[in-house]
C-alpha positions in Angstrom: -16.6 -27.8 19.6 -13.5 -28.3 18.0 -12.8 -32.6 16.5 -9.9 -33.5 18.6 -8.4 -35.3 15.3 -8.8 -32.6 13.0 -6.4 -30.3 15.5 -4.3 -32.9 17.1 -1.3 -31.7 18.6 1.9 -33.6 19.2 2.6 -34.7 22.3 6.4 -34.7 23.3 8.8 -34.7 26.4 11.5 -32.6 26.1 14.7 -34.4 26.6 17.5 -32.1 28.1 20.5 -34.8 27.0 19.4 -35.0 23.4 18.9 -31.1 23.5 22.6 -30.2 24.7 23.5 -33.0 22.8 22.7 -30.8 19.7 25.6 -28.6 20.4 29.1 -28.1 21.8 29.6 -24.5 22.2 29.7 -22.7 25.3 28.0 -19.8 27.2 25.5 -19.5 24.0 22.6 -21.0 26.2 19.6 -22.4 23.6 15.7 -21.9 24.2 13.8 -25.5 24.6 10.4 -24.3 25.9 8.4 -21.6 26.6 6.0 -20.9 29.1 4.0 -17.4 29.5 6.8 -14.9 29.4 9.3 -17.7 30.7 11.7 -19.1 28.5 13.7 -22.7 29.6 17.4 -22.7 28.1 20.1 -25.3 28.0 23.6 -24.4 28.1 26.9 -25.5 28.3 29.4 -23.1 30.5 33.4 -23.7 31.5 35.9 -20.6 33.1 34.9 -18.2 35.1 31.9 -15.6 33.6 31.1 -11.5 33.8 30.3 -9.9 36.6 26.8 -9.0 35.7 23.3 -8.4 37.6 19.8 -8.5 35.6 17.9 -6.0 37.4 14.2 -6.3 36.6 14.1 -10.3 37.6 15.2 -13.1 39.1 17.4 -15.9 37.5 17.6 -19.1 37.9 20.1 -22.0 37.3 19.7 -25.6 37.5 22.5 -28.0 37.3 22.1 -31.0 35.4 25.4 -32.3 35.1 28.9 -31.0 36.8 29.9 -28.6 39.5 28.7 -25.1 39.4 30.1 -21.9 41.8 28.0 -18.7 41.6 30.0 -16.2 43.2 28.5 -13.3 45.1 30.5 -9.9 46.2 30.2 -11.5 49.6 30.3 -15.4 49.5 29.0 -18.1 46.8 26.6 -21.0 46.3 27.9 -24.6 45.0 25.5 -26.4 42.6 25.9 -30.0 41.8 23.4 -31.6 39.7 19.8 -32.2 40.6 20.2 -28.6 42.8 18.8 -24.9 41.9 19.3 -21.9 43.0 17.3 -18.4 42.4 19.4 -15.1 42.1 17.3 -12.1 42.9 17.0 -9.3 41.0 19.6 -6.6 41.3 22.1 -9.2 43.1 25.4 -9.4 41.3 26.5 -12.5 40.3 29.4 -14.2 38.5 29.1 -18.1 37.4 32.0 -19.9 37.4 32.7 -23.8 36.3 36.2 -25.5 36.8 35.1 -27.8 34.1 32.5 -28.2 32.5 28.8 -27.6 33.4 25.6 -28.6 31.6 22.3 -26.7 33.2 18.7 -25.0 32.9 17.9 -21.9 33.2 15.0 -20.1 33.6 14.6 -16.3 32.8 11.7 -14.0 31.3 12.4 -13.6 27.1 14.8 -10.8 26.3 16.8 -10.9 29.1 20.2 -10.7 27.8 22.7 -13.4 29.5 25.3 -10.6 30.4 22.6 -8.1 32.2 23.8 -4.7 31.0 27.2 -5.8 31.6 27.7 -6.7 27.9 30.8 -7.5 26.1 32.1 -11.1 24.6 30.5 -13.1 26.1 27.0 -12.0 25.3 25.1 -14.4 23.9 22.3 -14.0 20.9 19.0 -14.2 22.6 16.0 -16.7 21.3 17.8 -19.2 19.8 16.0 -22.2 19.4 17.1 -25.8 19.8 
């Protein structure tokens, strides 16, 4: 049995204010935790996004501050902060933010913000905040 002293971890909350406080750029979302397969990433987003779909999982967003449309070919959601929502796999999707919007998301590691879409606004994966 391992001492508990001699391997002590830190323990830490992570704080998702002082995180996107760490940066200003947008649509360049920034890995905060891990769990399993799972990565959790902050971002910043404003304008309208790609089209895109990811179509091996779901996504999902969660607002933490602003006012967040995801458009789908045939309606949209509206996210305002303390609110989620889950885009399924294969379901098209463009976000869109009038100003401003600070958020979570959660997505398996790898998956690549513009689905196979690509283009500009493709962000770097795995990078670390």
């Amino acid at each position: 049995m391992s001492d508990i002293s001699t391997t002590a971890q830190q323990y830490q909350a992570i704080n998702f204010a002082q995180k996107l406080a760490l940066f200003a750029e947008q649509w360049a979302p920034k890995v905060v935790a891990e769990m399993n397969d799972y990565q959790f990433k902050v971002v910043r987003i404003e304008g309208d996004f790609v089209w895109h779909s990811h179509a091996d999982t779901d996504e999902t967003f969660i607002v933490l501050a602003g006012d967040l449309r995801i458009d789908f070919r045939d309606g949209a959601v509206h996210l305002r902060p303390g609110e989620m929502y889950v885009v399924p796999k294969g379901v098209e999707h463009k976000p869109y933010a009038q100003s401003e919007v600070q958020m979570l998301l959660i997505e398996p590691r790898g998956v690549l913000n513009t689905g196979e879409v690509g283009g500009e606004r493709t962000a770097q994966n795995d990078v670390w905040i």
